[in-house]
N, C-alpha and C positions, 0 to 999 in steps of 0.2 A: 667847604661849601660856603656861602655866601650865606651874608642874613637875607638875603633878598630871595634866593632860589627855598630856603626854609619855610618861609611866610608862604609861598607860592604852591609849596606840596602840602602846608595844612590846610590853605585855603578850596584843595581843590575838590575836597567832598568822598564822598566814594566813589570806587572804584568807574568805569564806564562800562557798560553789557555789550558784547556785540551786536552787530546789527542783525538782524533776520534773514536768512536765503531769500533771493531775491525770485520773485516767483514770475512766470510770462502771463500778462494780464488775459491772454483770450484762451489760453493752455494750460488750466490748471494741472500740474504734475506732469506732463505730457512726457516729460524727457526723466522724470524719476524712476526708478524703481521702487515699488512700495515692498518691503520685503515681509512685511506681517502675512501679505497676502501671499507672497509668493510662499514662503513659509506652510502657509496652513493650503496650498496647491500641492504642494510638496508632498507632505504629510497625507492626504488625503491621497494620491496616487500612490506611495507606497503602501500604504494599509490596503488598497483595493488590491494591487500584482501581491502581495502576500495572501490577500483572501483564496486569489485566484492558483495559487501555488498550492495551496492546502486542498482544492478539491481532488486532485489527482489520488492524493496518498487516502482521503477520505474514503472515494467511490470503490478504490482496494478493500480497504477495509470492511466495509458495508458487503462486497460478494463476496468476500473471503469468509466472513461469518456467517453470511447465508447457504455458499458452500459446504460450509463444516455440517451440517448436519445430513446432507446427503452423503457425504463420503464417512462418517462413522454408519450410518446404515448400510452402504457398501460393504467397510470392515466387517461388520458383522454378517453380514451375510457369506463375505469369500471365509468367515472362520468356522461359522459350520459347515459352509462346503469343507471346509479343510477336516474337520475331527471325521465327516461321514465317509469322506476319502481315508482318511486311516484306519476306519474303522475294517473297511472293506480291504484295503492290504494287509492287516492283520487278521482278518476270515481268509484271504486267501493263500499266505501263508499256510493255511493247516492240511495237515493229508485229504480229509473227504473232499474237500475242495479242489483239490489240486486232483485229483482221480478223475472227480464228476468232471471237470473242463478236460481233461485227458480222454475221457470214451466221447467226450462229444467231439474232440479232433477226428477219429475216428483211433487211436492207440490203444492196444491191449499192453495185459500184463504178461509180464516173459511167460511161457509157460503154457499162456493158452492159445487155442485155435482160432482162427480169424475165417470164419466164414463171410460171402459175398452175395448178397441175393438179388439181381435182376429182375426187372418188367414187373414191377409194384407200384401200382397208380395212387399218388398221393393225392 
């Protein structure tokens, strides 16, 4: 290098900044995209369709426990029907029982007579 090109790169100071985007003086930004905004657009429309997504599974929820308490009183109720029905299979299981619905068929026991009586006004 040169003494002459030396002198010339100390002389020249710092460095130079570029210049600034050149902006259209009656259209500010017209043709930019501002992305902060478009950013927090963004943001805001996804948080609202997620709000929106969560109601479904919520309003399940909310009848599904309002539910539960009518159908455990149901339980309860078809289980004592159920013990009062077994109770009644287990009485009817036994001999008196089984006799007494037998003469109401109209069935006798081997052995006896079977009489028929007519024109009796009930």
């Amino acid at each position: 290098m040169s003494t002459r090109s030396r002198s010339i790169a100390r002389q020249s100071g710092p460095p130079r900044r570029r210049p600034a985007p050149r902006r259209n003086a009656g259209q500010e930004g017209s043709g930019r995209i501002q992305w902060d905004r478009l950013g927090r657009v963004v943001l805001v429309a996804a948080v609202f369709v997620i709000g929106i997504l969560y109601v479904g599974p919520a309003y399940n929820l909310v009848t599904t426990y309002m539910d539960a308490g009518d159908t455990k009183e149901e339980f309860h109720r078809v289980l004592d029907e159920n013990k009062r029905l077994k109770r009644l299979s287990d009485q009817a299981g036994s001999e008196t029982v089984l006799r007494r619905e037998a003469r109401r068929q109209g069935m006798i026991v081997p052995g006896e007579q079977a009489y028929v009586v007519n024109g009796l006004n009930r």
